[in-house]
N, C-alpha and C positions, 0 to 999 in steps of 0.2 A: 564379599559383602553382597549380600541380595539386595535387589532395584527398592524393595519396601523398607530397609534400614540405610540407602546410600542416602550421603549428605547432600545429595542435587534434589532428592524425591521433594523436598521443600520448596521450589522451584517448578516445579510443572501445574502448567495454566489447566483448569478442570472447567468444562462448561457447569453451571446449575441450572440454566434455564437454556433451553436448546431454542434456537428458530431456524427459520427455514432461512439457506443462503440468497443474499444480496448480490446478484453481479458475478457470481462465482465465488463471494466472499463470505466467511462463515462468520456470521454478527451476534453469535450466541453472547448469552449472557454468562461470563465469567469468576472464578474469586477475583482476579486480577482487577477486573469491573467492580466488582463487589470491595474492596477494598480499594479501589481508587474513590468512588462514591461515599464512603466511610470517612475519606479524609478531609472531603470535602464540609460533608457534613460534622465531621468533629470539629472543626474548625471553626465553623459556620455557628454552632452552639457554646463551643469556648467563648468566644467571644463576644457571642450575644449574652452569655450568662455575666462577662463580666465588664461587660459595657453598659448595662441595663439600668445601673443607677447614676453613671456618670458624675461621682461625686470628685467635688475638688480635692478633699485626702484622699486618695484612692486605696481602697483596703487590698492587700494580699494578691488575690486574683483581677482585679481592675490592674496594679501598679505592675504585674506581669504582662497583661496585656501590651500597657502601651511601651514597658519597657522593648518587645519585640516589634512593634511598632517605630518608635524610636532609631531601634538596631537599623529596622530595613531603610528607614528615612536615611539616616546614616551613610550607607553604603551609598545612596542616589544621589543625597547633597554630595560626596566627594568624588562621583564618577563620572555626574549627569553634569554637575555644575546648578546654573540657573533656570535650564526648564525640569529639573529635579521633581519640582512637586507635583507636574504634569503628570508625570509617570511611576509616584510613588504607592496609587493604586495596582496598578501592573505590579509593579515587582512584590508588593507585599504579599500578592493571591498567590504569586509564583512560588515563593518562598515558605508559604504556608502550603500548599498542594504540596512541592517536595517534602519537606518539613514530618510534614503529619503520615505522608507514604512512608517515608522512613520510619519514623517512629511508631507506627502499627505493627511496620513487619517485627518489631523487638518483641512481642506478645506470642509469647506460648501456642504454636499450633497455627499461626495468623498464617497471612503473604502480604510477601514484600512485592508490593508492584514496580517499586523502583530498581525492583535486581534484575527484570527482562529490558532488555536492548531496544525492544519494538514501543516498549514505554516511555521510556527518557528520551528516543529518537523522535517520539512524536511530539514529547512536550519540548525535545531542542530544534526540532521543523519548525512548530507553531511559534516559539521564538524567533530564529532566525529570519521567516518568513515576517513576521511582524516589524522587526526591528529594520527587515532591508526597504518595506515599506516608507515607514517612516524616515527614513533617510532620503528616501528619494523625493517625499513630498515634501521634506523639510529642509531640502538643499538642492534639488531637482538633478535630474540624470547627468548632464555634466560634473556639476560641482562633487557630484556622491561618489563619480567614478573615479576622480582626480585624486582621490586619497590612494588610489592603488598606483600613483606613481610619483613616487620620494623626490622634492624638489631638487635641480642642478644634477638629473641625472643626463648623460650623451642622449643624443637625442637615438642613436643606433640602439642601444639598449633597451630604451622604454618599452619595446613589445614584449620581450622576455621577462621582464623585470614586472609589466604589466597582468604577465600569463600568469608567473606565479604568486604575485600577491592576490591574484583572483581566485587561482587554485585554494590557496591561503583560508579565503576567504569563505571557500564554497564549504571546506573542511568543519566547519565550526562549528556545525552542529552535531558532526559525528564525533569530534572531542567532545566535546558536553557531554551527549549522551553516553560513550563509551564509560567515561572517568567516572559518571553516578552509577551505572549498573554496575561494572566492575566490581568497586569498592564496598557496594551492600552483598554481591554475593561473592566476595571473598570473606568478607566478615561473617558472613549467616555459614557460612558453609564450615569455617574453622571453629564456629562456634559447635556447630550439629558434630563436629569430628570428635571436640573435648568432650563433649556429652555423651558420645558412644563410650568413654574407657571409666566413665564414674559405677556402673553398674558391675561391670566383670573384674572390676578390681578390688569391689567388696569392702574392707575396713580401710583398705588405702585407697578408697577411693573420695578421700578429703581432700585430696592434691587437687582431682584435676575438679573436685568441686571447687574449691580457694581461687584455682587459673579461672576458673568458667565464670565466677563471680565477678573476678578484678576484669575479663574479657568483656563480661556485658557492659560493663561500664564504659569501658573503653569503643566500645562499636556503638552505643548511645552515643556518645561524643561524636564517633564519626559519622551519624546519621545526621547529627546537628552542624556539623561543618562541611556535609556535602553537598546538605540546604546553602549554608551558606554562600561554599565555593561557585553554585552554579546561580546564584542569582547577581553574588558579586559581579560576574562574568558576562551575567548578561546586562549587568548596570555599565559595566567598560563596552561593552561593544554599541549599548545605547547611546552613550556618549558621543563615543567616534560616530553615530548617525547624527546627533540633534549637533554636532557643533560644524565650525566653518571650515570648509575645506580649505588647504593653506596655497 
């Protein structure tokens, strides 16, 4: 299979706007950029269009909004508890940035910025980082550290026991980000593979149109629940910062 028909060619970052590097660091402007910006901005308009009247029946695109709204409040009320509403701007934009990255790259020809590593890693940093913050000014360095040692443990233990829930700990954003990118470029890429055998199969090739149909369905879904999964995740791990250590 040639580099121009493999199913990764969907996946490679392309500068549009070149600049000169930063620091050693090459800050061009990318699709990756370019459709992270996209989502923001779809987002940002979704909502503005269907908030704009704020009527109490709310028509069709209003009563979608807040029902996502809703969803995310949701997930906060039963992870965060009672400082929930503090933080239910945070996790809504989260959820929507993932959200809308996901479901761009489902478009013909698009990019999926949630399928590079260096993407989800920087939005599960910027997480992680935010969230250990908040822990610590919301319980202070004692009390935030004490969760990493399980109460009536030997007292011989706690340093081991201590290493590794911190290991544990440090880990969390490279599960995040691993499990989102993963699972959009497993799904983009088995999708690009059916799509290669519709053309050279000619009259049979309704099968693997029928599969690539019932497929996109199924990878929209998991673009909608990987939004989900990673803000859930980080509505639990907010939790365990805003409550009391035991």
């Amino acid at each position: 299979m040639s580099a121009g028909h493999s199913p990764l060619t969907q996946f490679v970052v392309t500068p549009l706007i070149e600049l000169p590097r930063a620091f050693g660091y090459d800050i061009s402007f990318t699709n990756a950029s370019l459709f992270m910006m996209l989502a923001v901005l779809v987002a940002g308009v979704f909502f503005t269009l269907a908030m704009r009247k704020g009527a109490v029946v709310p028509g069709r695109l209003q009563g979608l909004a807040e029902v996502i709204y809703e969803f995310v409040h949701g997930i906060a009320d039963e992870n965060v508890g009672h400082n929930a509403k503090r933080y239910v701007p945070y996790l809504f934009a989260l959820f929507l940035f993932v959200l809308f990255c996901n479901l761009l790259g489902m478009i013909p020809f698009s990019f999926t910025a949630t399928s590079h590593i260096i993407v989800t890693f920087g939005v599960a940093a910027l997480v992680f980082i935010t969230i250990t913050l908040i822990g610590l000014v919301h319980q202070g360095p004692v009390k935030f550290f004490a969760h990493f040692i399980p109460e009536g443990l030997p007292k011989l233990i706690i340093p081991v026991v201590f290493l590794i829930e911190f290991i544990s700990f440090l880990s969390r954003p490279i599960s995040l980000s691993i499990r989102l990118a993963a699972n959009m470029m497993a799904g983009h890429t088995l999708l690009k593979v059916i799509a290669a055998f519709v053309v050279p199969l000619g009259l049979f090739g309704f099968a693997p149109v029928a599969f690539l149909t019932l497929l996109t369905g199924f990878e929209i879904f998991i673009a909608i629940l990987q939004a989900y999964i990673f803000t859930l995740l980080t509505s639990m791990y907010l939790g365990e910062a805003v409550a009391d250590a035991h």
